[in-house]
LOBAPA-472784 format. One record per residue: z negated, y negated, x of N, C-alpha, C in turn. Coordinates in steps of 0.001 Angstrom, whole numbers, plus 500000, padded with zeros to 6 digits. Layout:
+--------+--------+--------+--------+--------+--------+--------+--------+--------+
|    n.z |    n.y |    n.x |   ca.z |   ca.y |   ca.x |    c.z |    c.y |    c.x |
+--------+--------+--------+--------+--------+--------+--------+--------+--------+
|      Z |      Y |      X |      Z |      Y |      X |      Z |      Y |      X |
...
+--------+--------+--------+--------+--------+--------+--------+--------+--------+
***
This chain:
+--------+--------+--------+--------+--------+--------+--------+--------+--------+
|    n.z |    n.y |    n.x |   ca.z |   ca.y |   ca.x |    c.z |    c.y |    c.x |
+--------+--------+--------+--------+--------+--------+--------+--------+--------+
| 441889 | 060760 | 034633 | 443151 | 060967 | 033915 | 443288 | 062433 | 033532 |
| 443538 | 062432 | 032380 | 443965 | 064286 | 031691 | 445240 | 064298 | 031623 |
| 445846 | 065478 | 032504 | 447170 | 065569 | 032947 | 447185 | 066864 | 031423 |
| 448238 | 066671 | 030667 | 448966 | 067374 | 029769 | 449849 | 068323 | 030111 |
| 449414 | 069518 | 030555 | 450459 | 071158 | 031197 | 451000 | 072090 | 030467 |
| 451871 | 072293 | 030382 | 452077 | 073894 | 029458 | 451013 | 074964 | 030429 |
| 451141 | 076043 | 030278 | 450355 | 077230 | 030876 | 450967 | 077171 | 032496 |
| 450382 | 077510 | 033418 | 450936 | 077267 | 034886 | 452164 | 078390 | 034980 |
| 451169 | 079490 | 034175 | 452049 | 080909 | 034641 | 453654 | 080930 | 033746 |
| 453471 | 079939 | 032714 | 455025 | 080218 | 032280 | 455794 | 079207 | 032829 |
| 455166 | 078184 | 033247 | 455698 | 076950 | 034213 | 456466 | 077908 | 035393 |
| 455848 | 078650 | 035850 | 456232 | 079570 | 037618 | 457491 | 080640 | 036743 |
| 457052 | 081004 | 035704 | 457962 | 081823 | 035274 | 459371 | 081503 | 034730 |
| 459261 | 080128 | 034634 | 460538 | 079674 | 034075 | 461063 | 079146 | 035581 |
| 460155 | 078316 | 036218 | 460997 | 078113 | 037351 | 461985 | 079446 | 038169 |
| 460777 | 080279 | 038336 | 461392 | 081481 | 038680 | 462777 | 081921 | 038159 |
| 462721 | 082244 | 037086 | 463931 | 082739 | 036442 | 465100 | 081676 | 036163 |
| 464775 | 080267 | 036226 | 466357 | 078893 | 036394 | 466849 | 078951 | 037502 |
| 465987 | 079373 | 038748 | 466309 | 079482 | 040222 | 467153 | 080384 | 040019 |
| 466890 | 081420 | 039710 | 467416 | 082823 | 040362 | 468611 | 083062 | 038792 |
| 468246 | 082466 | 037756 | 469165 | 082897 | 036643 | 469096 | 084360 | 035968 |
| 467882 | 084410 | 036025 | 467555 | 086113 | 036175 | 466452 | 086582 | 036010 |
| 465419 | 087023 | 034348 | 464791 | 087548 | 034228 | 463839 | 088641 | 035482 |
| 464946 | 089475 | 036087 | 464547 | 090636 | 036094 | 464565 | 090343 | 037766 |
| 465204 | 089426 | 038315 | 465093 | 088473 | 039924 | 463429 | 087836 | 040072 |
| 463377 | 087354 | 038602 | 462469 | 086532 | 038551 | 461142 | 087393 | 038610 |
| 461296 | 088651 | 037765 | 459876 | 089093 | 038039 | 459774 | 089746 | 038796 |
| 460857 | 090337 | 039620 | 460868 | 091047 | 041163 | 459792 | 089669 | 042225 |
| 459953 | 088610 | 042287 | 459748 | 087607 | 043067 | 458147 | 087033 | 042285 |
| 457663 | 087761 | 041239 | 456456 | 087039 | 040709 | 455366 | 088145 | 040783 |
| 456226 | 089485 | 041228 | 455430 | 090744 | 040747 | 454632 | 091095 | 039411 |
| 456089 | 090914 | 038304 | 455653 | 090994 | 036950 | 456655 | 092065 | 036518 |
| 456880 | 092203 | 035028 | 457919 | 092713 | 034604 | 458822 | 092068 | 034246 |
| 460226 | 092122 | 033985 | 461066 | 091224 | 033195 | 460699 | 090717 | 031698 |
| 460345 | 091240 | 031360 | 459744 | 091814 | 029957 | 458515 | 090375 | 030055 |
| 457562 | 090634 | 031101 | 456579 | 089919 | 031074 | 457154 | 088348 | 031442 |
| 457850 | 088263 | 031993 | 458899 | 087214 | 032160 | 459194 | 085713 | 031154 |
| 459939 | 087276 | 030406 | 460828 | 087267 | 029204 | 460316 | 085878 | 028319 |
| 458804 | 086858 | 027896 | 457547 | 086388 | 027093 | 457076 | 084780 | 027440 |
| 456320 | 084870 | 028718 | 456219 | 083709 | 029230 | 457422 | 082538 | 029076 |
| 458532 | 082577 | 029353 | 459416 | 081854 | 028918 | 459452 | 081752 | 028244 |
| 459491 | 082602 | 026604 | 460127 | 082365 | 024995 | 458198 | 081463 | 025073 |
| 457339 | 081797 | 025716 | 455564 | 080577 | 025239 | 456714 | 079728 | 025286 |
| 456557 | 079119 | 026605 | 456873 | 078463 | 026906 | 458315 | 077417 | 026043 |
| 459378 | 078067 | 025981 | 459861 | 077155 | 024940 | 459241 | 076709 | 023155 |
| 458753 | 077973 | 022824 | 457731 | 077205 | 021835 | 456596 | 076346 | 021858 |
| 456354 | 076125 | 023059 | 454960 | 074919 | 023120 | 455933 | 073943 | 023064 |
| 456990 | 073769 | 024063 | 457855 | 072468 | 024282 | 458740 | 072349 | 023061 |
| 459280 | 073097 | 022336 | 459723 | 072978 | 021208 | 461232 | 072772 | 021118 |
| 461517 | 073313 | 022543 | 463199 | 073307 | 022796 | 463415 | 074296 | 023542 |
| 464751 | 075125 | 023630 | 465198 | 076070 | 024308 | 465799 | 075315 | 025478 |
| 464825 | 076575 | 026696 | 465413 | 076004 | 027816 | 466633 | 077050 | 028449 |
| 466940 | 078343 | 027621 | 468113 | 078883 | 028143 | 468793 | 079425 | 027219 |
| 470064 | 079730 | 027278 | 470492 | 080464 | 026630 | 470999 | 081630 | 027238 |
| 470654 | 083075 | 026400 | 470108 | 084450 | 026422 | 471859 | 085123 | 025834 |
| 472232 | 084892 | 026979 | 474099 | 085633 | 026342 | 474085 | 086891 | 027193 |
| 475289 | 087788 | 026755 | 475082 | 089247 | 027426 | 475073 | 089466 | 028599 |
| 474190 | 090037 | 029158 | 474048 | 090237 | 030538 | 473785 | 088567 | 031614 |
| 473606 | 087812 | 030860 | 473859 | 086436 | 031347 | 472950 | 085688 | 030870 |
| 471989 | 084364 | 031949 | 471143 | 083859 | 031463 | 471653 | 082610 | 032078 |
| 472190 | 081405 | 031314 | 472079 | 080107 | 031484 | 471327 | 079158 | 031036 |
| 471082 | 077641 | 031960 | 470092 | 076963 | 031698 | 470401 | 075918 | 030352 |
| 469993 | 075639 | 029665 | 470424 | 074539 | 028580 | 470275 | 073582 | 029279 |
| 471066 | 071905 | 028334 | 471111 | 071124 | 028935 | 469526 | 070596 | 028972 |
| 468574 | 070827 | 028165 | 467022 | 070577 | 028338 | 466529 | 071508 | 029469 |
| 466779 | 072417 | 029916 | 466090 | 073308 | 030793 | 467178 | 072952 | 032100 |
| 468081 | 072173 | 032316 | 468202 | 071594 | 033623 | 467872 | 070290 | 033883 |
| 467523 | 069480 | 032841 | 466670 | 068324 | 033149 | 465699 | 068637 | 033725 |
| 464763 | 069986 | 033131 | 462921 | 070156 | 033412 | 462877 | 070511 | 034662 |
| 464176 | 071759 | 034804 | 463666 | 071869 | 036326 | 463400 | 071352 | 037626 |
| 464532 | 070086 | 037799 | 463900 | 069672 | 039408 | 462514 | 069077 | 039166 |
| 461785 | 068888 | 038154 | 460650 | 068081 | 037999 | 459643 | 069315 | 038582 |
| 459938 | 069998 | 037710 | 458665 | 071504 | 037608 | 458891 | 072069 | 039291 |
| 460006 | 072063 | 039950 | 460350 | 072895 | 041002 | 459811 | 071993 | 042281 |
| 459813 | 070349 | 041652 | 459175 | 069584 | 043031 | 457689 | 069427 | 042920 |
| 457209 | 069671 | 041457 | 455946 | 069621 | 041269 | 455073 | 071167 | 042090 |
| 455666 | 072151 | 042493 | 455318 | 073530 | 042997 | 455082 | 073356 | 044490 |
| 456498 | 072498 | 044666 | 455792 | 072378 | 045917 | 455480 | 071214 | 046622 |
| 455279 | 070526 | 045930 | 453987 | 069509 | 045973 | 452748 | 070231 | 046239 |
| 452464 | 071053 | 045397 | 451328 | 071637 | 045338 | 451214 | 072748 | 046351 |
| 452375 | 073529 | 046726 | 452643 | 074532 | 048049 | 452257 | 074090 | 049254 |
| 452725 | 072298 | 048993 | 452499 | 071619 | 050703 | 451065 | 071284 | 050702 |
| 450057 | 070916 | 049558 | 449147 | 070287 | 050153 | 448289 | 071406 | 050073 |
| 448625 | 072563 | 049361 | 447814 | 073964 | 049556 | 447525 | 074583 | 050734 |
| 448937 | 074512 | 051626 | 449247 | 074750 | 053022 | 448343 | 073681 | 053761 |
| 447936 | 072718 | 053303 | 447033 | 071577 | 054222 | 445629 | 072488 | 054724 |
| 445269 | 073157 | 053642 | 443988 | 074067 | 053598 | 443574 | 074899 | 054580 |
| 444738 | 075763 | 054972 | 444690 | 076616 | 055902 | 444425 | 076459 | 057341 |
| 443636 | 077297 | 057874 | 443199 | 076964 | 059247 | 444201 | 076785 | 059584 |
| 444021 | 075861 | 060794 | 445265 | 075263 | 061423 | 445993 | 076446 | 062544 |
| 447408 | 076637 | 062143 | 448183 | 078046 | 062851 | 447702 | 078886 | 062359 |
| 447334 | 079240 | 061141 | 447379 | 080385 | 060664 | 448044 | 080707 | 059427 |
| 448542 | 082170 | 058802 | 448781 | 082620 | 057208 | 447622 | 083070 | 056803 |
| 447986 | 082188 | 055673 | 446780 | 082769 | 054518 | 446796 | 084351 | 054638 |
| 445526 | 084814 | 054288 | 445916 | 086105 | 053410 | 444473 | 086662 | 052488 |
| 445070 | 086412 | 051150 | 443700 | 086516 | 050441 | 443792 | 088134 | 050265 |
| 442325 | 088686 | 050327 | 442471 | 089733 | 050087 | 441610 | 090111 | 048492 |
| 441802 | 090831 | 047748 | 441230 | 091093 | 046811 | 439927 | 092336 | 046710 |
| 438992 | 092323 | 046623 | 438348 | 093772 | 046562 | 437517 | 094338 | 045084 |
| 437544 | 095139 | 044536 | 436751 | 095494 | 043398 | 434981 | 095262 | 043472 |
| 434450 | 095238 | 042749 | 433304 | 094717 | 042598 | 432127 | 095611 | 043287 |
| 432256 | 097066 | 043277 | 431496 | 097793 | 044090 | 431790 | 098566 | 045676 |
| 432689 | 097605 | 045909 | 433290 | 097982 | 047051 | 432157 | 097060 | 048461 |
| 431677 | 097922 | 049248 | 430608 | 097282 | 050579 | 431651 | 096529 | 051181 |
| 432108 | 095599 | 051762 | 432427 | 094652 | 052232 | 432147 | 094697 | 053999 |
| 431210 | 095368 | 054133 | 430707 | 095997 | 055757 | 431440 | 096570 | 056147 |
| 431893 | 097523 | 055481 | 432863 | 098631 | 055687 | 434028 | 097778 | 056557 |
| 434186 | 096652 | 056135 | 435548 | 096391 | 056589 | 436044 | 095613 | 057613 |
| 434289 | 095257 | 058551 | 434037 | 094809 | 059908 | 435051 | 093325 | 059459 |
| 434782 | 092088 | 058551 | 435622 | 091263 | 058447 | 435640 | 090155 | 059136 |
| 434088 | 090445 | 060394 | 434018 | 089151 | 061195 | 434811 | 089734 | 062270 |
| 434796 | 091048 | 062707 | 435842 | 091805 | 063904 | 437041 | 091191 | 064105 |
| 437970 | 091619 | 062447 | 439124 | 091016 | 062127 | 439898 | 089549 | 062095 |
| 438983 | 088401 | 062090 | 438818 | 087064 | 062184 | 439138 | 086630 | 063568 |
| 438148 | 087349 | 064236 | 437975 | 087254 | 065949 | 439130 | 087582 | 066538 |
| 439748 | 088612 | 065922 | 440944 | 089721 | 066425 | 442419 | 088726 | 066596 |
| 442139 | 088098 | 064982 | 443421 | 087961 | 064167 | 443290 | 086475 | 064007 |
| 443327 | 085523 | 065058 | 442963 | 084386 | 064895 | 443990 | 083236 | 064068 |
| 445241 | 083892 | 064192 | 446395 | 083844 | 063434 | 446214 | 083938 | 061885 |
| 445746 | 084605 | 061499 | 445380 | 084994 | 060315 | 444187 | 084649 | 059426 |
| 444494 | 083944 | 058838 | 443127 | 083245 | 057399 | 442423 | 084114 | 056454 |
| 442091 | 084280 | 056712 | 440900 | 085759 | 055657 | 440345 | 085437 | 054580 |
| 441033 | 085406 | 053255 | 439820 | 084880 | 052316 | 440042 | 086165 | 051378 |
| 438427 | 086689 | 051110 | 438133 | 087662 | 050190 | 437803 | 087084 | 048997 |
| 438646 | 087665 | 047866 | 438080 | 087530 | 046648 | 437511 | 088717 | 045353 |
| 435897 | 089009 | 045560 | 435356 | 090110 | 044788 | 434226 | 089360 | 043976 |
| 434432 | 090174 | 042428 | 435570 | 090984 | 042686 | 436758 | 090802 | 042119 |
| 437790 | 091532 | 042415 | 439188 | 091100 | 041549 | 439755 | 092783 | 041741 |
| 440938 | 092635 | 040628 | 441839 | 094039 | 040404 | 442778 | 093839 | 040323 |
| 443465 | 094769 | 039506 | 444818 | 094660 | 039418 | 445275 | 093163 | 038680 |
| 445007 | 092606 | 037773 | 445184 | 091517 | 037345 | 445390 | 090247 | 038034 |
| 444211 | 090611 | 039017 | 444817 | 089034 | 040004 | 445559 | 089670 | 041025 |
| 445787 | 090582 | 041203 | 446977 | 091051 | 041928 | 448274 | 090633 | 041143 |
| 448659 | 091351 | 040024 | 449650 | 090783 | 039125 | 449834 | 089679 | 038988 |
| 448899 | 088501 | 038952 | 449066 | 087435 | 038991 | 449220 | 086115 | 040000 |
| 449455 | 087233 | 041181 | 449148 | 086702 | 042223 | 448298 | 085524 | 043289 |
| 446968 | 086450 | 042362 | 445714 | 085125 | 042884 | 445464 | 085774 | 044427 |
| 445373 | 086998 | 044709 | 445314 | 087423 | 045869 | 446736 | 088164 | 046499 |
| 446638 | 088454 | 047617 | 447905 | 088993 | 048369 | 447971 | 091084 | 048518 |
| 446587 | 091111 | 048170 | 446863 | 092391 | 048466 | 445317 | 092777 | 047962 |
| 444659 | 094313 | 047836 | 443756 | 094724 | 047091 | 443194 | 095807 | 047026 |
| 441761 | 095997 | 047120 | 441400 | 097320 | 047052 | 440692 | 097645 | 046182 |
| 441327 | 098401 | 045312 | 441305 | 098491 | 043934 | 440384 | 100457 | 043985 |
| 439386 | 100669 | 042698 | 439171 | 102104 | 042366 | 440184 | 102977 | 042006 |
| 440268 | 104127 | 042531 | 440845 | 104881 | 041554 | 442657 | 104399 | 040711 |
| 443134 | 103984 | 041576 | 444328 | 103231 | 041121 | 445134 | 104015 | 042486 |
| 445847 | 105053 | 042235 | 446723 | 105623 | 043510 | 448101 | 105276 | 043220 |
| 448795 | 104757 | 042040 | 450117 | 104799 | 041863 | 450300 | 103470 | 040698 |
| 451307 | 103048 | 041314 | 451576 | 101734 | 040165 | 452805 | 101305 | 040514 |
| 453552 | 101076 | 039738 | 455028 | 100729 | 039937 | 455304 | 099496 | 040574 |
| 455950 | 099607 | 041355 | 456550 | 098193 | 042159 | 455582 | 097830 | 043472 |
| 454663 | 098866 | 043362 | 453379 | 098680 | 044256 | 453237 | 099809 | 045459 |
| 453244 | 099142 | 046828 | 452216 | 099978 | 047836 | 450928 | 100830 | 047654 |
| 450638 | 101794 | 047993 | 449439 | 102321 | 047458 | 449003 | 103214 | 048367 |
| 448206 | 102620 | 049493 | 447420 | 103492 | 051130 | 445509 | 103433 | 050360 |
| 445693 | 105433 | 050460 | 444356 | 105427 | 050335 | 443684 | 104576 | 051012 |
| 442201 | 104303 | 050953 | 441171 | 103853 | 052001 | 440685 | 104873 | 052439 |
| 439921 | 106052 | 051533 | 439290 | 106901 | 052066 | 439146 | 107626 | 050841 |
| 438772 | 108849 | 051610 | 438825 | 110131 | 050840 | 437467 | 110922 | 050384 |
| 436852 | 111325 | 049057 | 435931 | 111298 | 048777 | 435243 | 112169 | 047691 |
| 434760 | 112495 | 047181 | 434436 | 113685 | 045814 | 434629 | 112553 | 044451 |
| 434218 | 111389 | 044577 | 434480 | 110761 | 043775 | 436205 | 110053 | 043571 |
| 435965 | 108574 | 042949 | 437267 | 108184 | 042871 | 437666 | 107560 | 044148 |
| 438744 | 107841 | 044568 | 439451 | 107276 | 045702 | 439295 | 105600 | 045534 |
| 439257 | 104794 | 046908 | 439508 | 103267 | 047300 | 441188 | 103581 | 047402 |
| 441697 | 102246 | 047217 | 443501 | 102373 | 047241 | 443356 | 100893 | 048223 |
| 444425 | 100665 | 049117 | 445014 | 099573 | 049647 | 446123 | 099017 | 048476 |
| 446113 | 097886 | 048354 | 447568 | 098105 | 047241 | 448187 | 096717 | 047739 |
| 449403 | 096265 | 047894 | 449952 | 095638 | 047969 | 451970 | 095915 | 047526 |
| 452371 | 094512 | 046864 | 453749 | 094589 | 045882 | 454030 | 094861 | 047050 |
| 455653 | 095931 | 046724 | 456448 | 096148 | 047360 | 457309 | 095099 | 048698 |
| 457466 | 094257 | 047675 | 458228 | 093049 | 048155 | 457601 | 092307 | 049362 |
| 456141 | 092436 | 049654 | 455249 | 091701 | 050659 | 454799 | 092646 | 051443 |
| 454834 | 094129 | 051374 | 453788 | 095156 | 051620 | 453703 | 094772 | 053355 |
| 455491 | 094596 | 053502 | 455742 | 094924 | 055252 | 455493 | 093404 | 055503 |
| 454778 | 092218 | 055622 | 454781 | 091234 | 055808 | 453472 | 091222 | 057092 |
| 454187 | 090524 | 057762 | 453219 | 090517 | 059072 | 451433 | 090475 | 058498 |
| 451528 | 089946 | 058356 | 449918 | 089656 | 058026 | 449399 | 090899 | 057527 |
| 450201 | 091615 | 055984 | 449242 | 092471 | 055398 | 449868 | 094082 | 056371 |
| 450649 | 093875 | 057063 | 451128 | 094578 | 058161 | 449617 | 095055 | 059022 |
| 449602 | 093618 | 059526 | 448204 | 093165 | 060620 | 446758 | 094047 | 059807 |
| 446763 | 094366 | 058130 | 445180 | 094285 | 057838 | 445087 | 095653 | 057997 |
| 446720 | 096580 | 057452 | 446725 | 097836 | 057133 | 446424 | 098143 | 058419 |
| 446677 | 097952 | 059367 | 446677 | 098940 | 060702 | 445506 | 098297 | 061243 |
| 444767 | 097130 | 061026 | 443287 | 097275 | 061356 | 442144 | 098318 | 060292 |
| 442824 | 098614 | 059356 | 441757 | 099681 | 058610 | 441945 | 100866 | 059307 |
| 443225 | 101172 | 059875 | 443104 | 102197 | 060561 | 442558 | 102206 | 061748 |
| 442615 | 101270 | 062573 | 441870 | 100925 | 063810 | 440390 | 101929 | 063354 |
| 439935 | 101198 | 062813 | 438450 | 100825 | 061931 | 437975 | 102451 | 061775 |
| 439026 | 103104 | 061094 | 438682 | 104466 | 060958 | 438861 | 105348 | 062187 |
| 439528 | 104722 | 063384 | 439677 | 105594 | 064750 | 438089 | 105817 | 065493 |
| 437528 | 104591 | 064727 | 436355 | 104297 | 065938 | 435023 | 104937 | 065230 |
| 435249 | 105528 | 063842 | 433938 | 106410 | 063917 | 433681 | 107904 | 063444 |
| 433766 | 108849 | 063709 | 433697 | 110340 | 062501 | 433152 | 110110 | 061638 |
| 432710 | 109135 | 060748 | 432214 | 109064 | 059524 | 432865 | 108534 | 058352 |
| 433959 | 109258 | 057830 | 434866 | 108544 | 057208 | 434330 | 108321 | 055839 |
| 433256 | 108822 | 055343 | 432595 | 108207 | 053903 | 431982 | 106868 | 053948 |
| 431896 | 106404 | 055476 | 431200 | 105454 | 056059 | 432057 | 104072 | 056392 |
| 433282 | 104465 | 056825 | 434542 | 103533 | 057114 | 435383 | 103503 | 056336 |
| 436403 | 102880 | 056129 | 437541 | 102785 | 055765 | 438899 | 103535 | 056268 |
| 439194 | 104717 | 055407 | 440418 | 105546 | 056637 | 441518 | 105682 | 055873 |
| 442747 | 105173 | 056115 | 443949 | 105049 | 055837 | 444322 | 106555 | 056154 |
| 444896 | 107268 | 054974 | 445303 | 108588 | 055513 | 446926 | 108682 | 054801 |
| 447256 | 107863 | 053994 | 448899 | 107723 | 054090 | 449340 | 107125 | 052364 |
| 450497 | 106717 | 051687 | 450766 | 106605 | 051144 | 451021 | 107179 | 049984 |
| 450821 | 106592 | 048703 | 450461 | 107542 | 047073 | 451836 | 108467 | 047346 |
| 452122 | 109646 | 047238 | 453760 | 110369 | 047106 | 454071 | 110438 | 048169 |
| 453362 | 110441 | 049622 | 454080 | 110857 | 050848 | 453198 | 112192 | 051119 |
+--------+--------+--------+--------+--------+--------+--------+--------+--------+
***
């Protein structure tokens, strides 16, 4: 069977913003811009070929077509939330991590962390950047040469003649147990050797 979808990401983006009634709620909670939001929604009513809100001052209400769609789209998410959650080792949070493509992967002792953090689901995806960060294919990221980005966490890895490694994770998740749990095992990581071109060493935040 060929299931017929609009785009997923303006599907999440409209849900987002009927929930909350709020562009700028909505891309706080998607780690986008409002703007980027905005867009995705106006696809989105032109594929379907009806307005699902109306755009009054300072005020975003749902049309009577865009409160039909939503409980469909909002039970269809997590439909897909619950049997996603089936995946996960059993008692644990996900936490995907993202890494850039020339980044050693040794460095980051990830069978240590597994053993450590049995709580915790480890899936690396390299390479990836800022994009699947933005898009939230992974939870958090260690990106080149990227020290500052709006709405974003940003803990060197290590310090170097070349371009800096960045930790990066959205604001909104940064303090979340898990990516809590990874930041302070990189620092672990860097306690245990004098070779910091060699390890991974957290030495503090972009602007502190």
């Amino acid at each position: 069977m060929t299931y017929t979808l609009p785009p997923l990401n303006a599907l999440r983006a409209f849900e987002a913003a009927a929930r909350h009634l709020s562009f700028k709620l909505a891309a706080h909670e998607l780690h986008v811009t409002p703007a980027a939001v905005g867009q995705q929604v106006k696809a989105l009513e032109a594929r379907l070929g009806v307005p699902l809100f109306e755009r009054l001052h300072k005020q975003l209400v749902l049309t009577a077509a865009g409160q039909a769609y939503l409980p469909g789209i909002s039970d269809g998410f997590r439909l897909i939330a619950d049997a996603t959650s089936q995946l996960k080792p059993a008692g644990a949070v996900l936490l995907q991590l993202g890494v850039h493509g020339a980044f050693d992967l040794r460095r980051l002792a990830l069978a240590e962390f597994r053993s450590t953090h049995a709580d915790i689901g480890l899936r690396v995806l390299q390479p990836a950047g800022l994009h699947e960060l933005v898009e939230g294919k992974v939870d958090l990221l260690i990106a080149r040469g990227l020290g500052h980005h709006p709405g974003y966490r940003c803990d060197r890895v290590n310090e170097g003649a070349g371009l800096d490694d960045w930790l990066i994770a959205p604001e909104g998740t940064a303090d979340c147990p898990e990516i809590v749990s990874f930041r302070e095992w990189l620092r672990a990581v860097s306690a245990e050797t004098s070779l910091p071109n060699r390890r991974p060493r957290l030495v503090g935040s972009a602007g502190s």
